[in-house]
C-alpha positions in Angstrom: 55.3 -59.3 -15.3 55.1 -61.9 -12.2 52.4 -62.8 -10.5 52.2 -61.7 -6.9 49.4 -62.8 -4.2 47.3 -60.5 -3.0 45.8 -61.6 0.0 45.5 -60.5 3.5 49.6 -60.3 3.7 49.5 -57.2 1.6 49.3 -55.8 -2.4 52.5 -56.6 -4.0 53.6 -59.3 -1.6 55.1 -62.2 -3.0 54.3 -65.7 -1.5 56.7 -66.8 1.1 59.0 -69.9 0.1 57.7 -73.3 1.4 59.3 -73.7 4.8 61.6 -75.6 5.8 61.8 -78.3 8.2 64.6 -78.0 10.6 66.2 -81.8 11.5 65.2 -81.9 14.8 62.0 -82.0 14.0 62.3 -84.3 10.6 64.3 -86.5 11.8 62.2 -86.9 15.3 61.3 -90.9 16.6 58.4 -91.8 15.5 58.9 -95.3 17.0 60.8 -96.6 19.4 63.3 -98.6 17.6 64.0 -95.3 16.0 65.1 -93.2 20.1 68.3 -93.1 19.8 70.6 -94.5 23.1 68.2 -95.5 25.3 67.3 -99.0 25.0 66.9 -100.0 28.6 63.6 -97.4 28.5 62.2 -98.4 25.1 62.8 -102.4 25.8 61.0 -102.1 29.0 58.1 -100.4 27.7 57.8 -102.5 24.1 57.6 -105.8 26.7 55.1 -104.3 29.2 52.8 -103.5 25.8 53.1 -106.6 24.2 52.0 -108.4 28.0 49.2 -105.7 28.6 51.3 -104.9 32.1 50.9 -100.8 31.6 51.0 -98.4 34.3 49.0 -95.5 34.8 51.5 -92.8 35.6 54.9 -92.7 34.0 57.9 -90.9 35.0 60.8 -89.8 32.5 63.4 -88.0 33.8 66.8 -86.7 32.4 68.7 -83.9 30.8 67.4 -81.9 27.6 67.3 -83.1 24.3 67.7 -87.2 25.2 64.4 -88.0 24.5 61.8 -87.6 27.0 59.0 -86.0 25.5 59.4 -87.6 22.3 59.3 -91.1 24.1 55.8 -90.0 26.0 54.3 -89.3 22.5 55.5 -92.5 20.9 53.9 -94.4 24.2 50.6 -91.9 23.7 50.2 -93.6 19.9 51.2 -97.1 21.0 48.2 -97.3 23.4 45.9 -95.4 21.4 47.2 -97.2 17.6 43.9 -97.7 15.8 45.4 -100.1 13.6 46.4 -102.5 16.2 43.3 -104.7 18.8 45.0 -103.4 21.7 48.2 -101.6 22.9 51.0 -102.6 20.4 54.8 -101.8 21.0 54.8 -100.9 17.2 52.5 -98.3 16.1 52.1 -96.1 12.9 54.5 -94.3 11.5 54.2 -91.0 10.1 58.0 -89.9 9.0 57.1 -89.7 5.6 54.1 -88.2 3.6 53.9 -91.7 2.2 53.7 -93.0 6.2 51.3 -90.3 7.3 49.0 -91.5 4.0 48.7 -95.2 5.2 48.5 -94.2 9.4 45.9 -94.3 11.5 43.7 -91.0 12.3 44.8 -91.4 16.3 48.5 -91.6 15.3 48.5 -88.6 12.8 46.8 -86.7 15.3 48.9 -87.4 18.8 52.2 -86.8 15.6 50.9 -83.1 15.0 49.7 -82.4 18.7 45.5 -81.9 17.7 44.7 -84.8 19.6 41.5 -85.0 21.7 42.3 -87.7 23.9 46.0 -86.9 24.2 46.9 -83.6 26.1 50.3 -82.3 26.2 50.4 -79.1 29.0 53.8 -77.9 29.6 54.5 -77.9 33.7 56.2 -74.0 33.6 53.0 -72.3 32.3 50.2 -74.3 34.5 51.5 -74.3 37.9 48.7 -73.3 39.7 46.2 -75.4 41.5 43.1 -74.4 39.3 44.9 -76.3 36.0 44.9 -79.0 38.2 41.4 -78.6 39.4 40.6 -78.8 35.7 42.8 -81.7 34.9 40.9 -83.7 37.5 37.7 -83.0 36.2 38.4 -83.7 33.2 39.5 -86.8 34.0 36.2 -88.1 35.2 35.1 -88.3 31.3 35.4 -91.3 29.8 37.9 -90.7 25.9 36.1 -88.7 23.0 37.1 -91.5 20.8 40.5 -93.7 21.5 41.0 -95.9 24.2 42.9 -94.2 26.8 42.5 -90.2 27.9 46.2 -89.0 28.3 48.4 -86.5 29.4 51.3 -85.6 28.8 52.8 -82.8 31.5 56.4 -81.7 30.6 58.6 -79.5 33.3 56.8 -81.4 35.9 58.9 -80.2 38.5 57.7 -76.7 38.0 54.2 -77.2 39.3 53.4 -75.7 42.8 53.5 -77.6 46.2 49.1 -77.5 46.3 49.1 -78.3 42.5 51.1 -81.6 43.7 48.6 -82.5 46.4 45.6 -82.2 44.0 46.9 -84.5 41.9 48.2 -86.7 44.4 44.1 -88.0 45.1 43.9 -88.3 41.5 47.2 -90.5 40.5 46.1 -92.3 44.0 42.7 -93.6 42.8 42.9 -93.2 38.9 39.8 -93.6 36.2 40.5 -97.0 34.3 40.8 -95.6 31.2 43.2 -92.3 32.1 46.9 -92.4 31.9 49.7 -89.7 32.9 53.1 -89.5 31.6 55.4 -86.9 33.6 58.6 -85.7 32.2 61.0 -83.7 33.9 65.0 -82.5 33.8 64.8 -82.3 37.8 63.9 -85.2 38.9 64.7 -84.7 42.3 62.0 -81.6 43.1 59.5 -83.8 42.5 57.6 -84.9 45.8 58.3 -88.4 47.4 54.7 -89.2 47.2 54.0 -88.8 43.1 57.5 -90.8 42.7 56.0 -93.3 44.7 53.1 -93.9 42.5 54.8 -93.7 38.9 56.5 -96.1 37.3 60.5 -94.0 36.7 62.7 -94.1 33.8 65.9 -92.7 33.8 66.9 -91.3 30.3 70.9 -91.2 29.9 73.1 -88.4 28.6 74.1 -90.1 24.6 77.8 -91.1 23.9 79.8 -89.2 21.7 80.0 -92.4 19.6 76.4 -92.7 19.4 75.8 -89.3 18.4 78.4 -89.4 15.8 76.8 -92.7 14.3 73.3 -91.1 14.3 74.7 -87.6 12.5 76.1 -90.1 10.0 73.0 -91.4 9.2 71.2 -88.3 8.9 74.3 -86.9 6.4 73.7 -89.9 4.2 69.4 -89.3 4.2 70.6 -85.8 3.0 73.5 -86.6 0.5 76.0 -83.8 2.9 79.3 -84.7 2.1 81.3 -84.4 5.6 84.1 -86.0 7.2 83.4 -88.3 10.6 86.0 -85.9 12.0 83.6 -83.0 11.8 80.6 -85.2 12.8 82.5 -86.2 15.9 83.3 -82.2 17.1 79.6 -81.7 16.0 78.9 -85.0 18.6 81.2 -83.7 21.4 79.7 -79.9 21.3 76.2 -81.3 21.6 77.1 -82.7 25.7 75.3 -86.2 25.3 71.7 -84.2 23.9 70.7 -85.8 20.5 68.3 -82.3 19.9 71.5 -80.2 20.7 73.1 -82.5 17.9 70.8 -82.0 14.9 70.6 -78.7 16.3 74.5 -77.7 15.7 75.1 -79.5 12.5 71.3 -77.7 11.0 73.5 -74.6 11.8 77.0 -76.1 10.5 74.8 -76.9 7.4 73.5 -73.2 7.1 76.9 -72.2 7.0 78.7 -74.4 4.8 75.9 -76.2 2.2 75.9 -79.6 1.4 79.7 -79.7 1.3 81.3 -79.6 4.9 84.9 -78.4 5.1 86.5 -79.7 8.9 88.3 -76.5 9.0 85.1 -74.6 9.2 83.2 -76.6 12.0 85.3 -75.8 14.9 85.6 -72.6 13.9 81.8 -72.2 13.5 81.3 -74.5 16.3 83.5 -72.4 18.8 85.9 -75.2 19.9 89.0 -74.7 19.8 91.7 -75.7 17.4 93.2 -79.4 18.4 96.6 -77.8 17.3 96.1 -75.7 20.1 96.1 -78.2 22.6 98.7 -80.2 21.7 100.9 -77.1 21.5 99.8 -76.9 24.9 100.5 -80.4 26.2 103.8 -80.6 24.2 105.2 -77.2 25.9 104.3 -78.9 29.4 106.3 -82.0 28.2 109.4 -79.7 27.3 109.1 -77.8 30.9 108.9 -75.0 28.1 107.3 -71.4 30.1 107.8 -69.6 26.5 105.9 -71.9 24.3 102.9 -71.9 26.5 103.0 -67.4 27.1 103.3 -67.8 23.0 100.2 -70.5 23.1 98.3 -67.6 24.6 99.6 -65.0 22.4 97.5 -67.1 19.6 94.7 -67.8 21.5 94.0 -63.8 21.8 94.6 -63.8 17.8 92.4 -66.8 17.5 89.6 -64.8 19.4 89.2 -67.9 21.8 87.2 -68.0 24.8 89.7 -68.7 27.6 87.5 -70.4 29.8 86.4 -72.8 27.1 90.1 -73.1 25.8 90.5 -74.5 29.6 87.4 -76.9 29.0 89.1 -78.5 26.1 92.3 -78.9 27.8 90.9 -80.7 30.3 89.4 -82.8 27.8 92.7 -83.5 26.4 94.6 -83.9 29.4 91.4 -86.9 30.2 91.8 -88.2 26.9 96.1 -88.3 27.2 95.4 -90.1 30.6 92.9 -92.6 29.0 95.3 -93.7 26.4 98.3 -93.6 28.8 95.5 -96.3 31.1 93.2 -98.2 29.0 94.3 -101.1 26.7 94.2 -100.6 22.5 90.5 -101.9 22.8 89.3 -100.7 25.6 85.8 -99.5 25.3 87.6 -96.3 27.0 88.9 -95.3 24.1 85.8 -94.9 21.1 85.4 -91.1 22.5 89.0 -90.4 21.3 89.5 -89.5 17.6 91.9 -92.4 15.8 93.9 -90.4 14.1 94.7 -88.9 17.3 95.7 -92.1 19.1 99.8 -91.9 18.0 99.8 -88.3 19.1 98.0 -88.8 22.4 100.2 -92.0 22.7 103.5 -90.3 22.5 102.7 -88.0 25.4 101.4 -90.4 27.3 104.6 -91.7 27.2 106.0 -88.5 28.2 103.6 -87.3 31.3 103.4 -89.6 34.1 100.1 -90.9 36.0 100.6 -87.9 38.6 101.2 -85.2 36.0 97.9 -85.6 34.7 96.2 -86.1 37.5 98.1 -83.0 38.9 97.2 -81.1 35.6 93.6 -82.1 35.6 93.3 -80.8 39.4 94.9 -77.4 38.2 92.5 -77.1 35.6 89.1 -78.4 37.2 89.9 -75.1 39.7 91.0 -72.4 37.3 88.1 -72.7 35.2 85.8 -71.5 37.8 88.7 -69.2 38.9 88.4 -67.6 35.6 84.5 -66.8 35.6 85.5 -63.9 38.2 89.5 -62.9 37.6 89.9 -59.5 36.9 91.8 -60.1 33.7 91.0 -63.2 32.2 94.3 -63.2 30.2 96.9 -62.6 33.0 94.8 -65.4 34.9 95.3 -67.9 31.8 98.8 -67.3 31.6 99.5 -68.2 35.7 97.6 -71.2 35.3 99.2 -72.8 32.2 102.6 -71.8 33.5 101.6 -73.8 36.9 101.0 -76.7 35.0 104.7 -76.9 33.5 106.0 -76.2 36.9 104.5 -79.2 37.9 105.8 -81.4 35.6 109.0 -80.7 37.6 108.0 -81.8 40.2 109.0 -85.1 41.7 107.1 -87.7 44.2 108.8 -87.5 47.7 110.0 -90.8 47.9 111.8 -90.1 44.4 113.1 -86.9 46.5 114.5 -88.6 49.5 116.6 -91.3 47.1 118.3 -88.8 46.0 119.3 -86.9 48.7 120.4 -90.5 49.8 122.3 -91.1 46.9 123.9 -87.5 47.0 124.9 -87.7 50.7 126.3 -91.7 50.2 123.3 -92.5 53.4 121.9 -95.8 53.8 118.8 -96.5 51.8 115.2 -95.7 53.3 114.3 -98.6 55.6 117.8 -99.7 56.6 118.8 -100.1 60.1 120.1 -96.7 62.0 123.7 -96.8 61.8 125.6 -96.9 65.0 125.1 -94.6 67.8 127.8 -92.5 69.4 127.8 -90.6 73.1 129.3 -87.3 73.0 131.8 -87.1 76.7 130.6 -85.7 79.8 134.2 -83.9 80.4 134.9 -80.9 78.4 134.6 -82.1 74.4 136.9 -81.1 71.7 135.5 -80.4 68.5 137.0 -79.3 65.2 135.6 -76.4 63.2 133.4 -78.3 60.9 131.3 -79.6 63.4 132.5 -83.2 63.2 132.6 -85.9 66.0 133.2 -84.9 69.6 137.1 -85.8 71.6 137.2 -86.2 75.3 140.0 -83.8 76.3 143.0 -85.3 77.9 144.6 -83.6 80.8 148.0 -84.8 79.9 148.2 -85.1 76.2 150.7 -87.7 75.5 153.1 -86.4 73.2 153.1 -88.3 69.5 155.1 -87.5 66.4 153.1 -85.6 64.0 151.5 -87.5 60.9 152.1 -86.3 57.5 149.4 -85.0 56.0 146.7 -86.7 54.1 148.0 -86.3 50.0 145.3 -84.9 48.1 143.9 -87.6 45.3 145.3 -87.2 41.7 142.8 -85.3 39.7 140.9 -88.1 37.2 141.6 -87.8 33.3 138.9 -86.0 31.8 137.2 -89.1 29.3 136.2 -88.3 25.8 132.5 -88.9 26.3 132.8 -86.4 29.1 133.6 -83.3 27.2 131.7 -84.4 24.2 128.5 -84.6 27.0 129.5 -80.8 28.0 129.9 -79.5 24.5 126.5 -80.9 23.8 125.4 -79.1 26.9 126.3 -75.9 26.4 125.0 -75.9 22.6 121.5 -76.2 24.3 121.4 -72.8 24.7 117.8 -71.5 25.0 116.4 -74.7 25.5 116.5 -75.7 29.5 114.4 -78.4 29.0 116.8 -80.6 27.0 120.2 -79.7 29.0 118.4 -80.5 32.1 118.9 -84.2 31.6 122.5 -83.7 30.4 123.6 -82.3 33.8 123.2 -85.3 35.4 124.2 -88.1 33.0 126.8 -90.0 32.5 128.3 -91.3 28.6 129.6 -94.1 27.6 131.9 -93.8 23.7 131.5 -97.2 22.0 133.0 -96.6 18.3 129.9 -94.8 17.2 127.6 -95.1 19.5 127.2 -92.8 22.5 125.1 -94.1 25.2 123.7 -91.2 27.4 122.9 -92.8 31.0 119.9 -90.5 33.0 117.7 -91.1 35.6 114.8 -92.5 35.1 112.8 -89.9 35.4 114.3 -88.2 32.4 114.4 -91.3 30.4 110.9 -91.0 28.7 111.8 -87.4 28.2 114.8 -88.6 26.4 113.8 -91.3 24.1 111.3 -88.9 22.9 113.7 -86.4 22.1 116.5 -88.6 20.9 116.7 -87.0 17.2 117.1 -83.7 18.6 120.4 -85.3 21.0 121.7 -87.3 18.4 122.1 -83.2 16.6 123.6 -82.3 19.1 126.1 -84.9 19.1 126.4 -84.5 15.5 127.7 -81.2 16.2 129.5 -81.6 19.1 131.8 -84.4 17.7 131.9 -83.2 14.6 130.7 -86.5 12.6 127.5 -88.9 12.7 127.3 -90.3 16.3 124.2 -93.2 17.3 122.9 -92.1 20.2 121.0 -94.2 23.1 119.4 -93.0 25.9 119.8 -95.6 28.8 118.5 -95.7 32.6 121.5 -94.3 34.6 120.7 -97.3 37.4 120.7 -100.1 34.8 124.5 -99.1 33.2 126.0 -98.1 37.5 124.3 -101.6 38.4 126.9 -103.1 35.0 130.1 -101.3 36.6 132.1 -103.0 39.7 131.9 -101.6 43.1 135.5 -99.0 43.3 137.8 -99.9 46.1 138.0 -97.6 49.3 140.7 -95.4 49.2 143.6 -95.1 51.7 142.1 -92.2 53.3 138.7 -93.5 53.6 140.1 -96.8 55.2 142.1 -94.6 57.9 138.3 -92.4 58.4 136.5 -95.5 58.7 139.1 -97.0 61.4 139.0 -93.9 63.3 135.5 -93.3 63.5 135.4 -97.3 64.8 137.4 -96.3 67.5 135.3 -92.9 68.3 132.3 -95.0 68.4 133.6 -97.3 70.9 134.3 -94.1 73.7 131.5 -94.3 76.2 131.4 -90.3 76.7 130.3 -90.6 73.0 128.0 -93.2 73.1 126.2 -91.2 75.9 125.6 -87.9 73.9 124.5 -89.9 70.5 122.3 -91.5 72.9 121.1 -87.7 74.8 120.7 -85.8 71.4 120.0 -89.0 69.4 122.7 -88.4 66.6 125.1 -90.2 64.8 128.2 -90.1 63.5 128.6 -88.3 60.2 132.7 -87.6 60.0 135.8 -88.0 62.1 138.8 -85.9 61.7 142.1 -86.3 63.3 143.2 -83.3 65.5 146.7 -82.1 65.2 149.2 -83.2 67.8 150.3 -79.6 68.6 147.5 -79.1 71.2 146.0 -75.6 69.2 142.5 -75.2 70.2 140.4 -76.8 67.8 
């Protein structure tokens, strides 16, 4: 029959389990070659201990879990090291049991929080002026036993405006052997006059990269078998906080044992699938509306948050516009996964600089939007379709070049073409608005012209009807016809070369298998396909001779352009001349 304590917990009670020590708390600095991304603090104090140049009121500020506190109680033992003549920038360590066997009483002490001489109060619970009332007298006493009496206020900001003042006399005039060290998460509610008096270090948030190095080595002190793909979501979910870090992979660990499966981090974790994402940045890519409602068809089976699914996208849209920006080795890049780099690459081919910038803006306002829609999902679904509308659209320069090149105009920045005056007798006009004739009061009879022949119709090439066929087999799939409508082919043997515009040619080369199908198909046999710039191949052909007809326009408009009535009403209205057609010699009213 086992044995079972029977102390003051109860008959029949077994004893609890030893307990266990949770990683933020074992693995916690107990040096400061041991605080983890902040070396500008911990260099600055090691040399101000090993000169003797020490303050009497320090200031750490910064956001949670980067190392304040921890920082103030490392500085508490290196002033009050027993081991050491005087303030050392190195003192005991007490990690280990074997450590805390060999370390000084005053460092064990200040390590467990029983300290005498070093007083942590926590800012949010002793507001009031009295604490300080106490603190001050206090002060006055020289140490029980170390060399320096400190304290240790955390949550500084919290204590009252009076509180403040009191101290301010105190921090103004300090005892010699008294030291403060404030730590705070807002810096900037603390008063002007205690940040004059402190000496201020600024903690920063920790890289991804950093945190991912430092979960490493706590995975190897344990013997946990995980991937450094996990480690980095792990890194990414803790927001820059080493605490938040230890924190999240203590609970990955509950979950999983000693044997991490990546699959079951994000999933624990909350994030969302990377699959995800780049189903989402792919169906922007394609101009594809179905792909993304189906995206969020799976994100309400996944069971995802929808404001957090926008988080990550914006992530990833940052991340596609750092590796679209930043060179291979750019220090830009250690926050983005490796074996994501190709993927990320290929649509950072695809999306231009605006896209992104455009889709980032999108998203930066819809994920406040969503905190308040009335139905989260029907709000998800407008934004994501918004962002492939945008990839359609097109800068306005881009725009008015092709208007130009549609309506044969002169270039942006050329010189206006010539003005004409429209007549100050009674104008004859044609029915489709073209240029203005002075009426004559006398016609002089002329023989009547033949009419203008219409043009032969052109032979319809090969390449052309192969580039239609292959049009209309892309049936359900807008996003690749699209470019097709306004290309031209060229039929060498067999190789096809499809000549777009440029701004389809990224979205070409990335989908060249998927033309070089449909060419398959169309032709009926193996076809090499090449997507080409549309301007590049025109810029190869010679410039076509001006028809008859367009000769005889350009001569008549000459001569309209010469008439002074004409001149004069260009001038008036400021117009110009945009076609000239002959008026028949019959005298109808035109």
């Amino acid at each position: 029959m086992p044995q079972v304590s029977r102390g003051s917990r109860g008959a029949g009670l077994p004893d609890p389990p030893l307990s266990y020590k949770v990683l933020a708390l074992k693995y916690r600095p107990t040096s400061f070659d041991e605080v983890v991304g902040q070396t500008n603090v911990t260099r600055t104090l090691r040399n101000a201990l090993e000169r003797g140049k020490i303050g009497h009121a320090f200031l750490l500020s910064g956001a949670r879990g980067v190392g304040k506190t921890t920082t103030a109680r490392i500085l508490a033992k290196a002033l009050n090291c027993a081991k050491a003549p005087g303030p050392s920038p190195s003192p005991c360590s007490t990690r280990t049991e074997e450590e805390r066997a060999t370390a000084c009483s005053s460092c064990r002490e200040i390590a467990d929080g029983r300290s005498l001489d070093v007083q942590e109060i926590d800012g949010a619970s002793n507001t009031g002026i009295d604490s300080i009332r106490e603190l001050r007298e206090m002060a006055r006493y020289s140490p029980a036993r170390d060399r320096f009496k400190i304290w240790i206020i955390d949550e500084v900001h919290q204590i009252s405006g009076p509180a403040f003042n009191a101290l301010l006399k105190t921090l103004e005039e300090p005892p010699p052997r008294v030291k403060f060290i404030f730590a705070t998460t807002e810096y900037h509610k603390i008063p002007e006059t205690i940040l004059s008096r402190c000496q201020q270090y600024d903690f920063r948030m920790i890289p991804a990269r950093e945190l991912q190095a430092h979960l490493r080595h706590v995975a190897d002190e344990e013997k946990i078998r995980v991937s450094d793909a996990a480690l980095a979501l792990v890194a990414r979910a803790a927001e820059g906080s080493v605490r938040d870090s230890l924190s999240l992979f203590d609970q990955v660990l509950a979950f999983t044992g000693d044997d991490v499966p990546d699959a079951d981090v994000a999933g624990l974790l909350g994030l969302v699938d990377r699959e995800l994402l780049h189903r989402a940045s792919k169906a922007v890519v394609d101009g594809d509306s179905l792909a993304m409602l189906d995206l969020v068809e799976s994100l309400a089976d996944y069971g995802a948050d929808y404001r957090n699914f926008v988080r990550e996208l914006l992530l990833h849209l940052r991340e596609i516009l750092l590796v679209k920006l930043a060179p291979p080795q750019s220090p830009l890049l250690h926050a983005v996964l490796p074996e994501e780099l190709d993927r990320l690459g290929a649509l950072a081919a695809a999306l231009s600089e605006e896209d992104l910038l455009r889709g980032l803006d999108v998203l930066t306002e819809a994920e406040s939007e969503l905190r308040n829609a009335p139905d989260p999902r029907v709000a998800l679904d407008l934004v994501l379709l918004k962002l492939v509308q945008l990839r359609r659209l097109l800068p306005f320069a881009e725009l008015v070049a092709r208007v130009e090149r549609l309506s044969g105009g002169a270039p942006v920045g050329a010189p206006p073409p010539p003005r004409i005056l429209a007549p100050r007798a009674p104008a004859v006009f044609d029915g489709s608005a073209a240029a203005p004739r002075p009426a004559a009061p006398h016609p002089a009879a002329r023989p009547e012209e033949p009419p203008l022949a219409a043009p032969p119709p052109r032979p319809r090439r090969p390449e052309d009807a192969l580039l239609a066929t292959m049009t209309g087999l892309c049936q359900g799939r807008p996003s690749l016809a699209a470019p097709l409508r306004v290309a031209g082919a060229r039929l060498e043997g067999d190789k096809l070369f499809v000549e777009v515009p440029a701004d389809f040619l990224e979205f070409g080369r990335m989908h060249a298998d998927e033309y070089r199908d449909l060419a398959r198909k169309a032709a009926g046999r193996n076809l090499h396909v090449e997507i080409a710039a549309a301007e590049a191949a025109l810029a190869e052909l010679p410039a076509a001779a001006a028809s008859p007809e367009e000769e005889r326009r350009q001569k008549l408009r000459g001569e309209v352009e010469k008439e002074p009535a004409v001149q004069e009403a260009l001038d008036l209205f400021d117009g110009r001349v945009v076609d000239v057609r002959e008026a028949k010699a019959s005298g109808e009213d035109l």
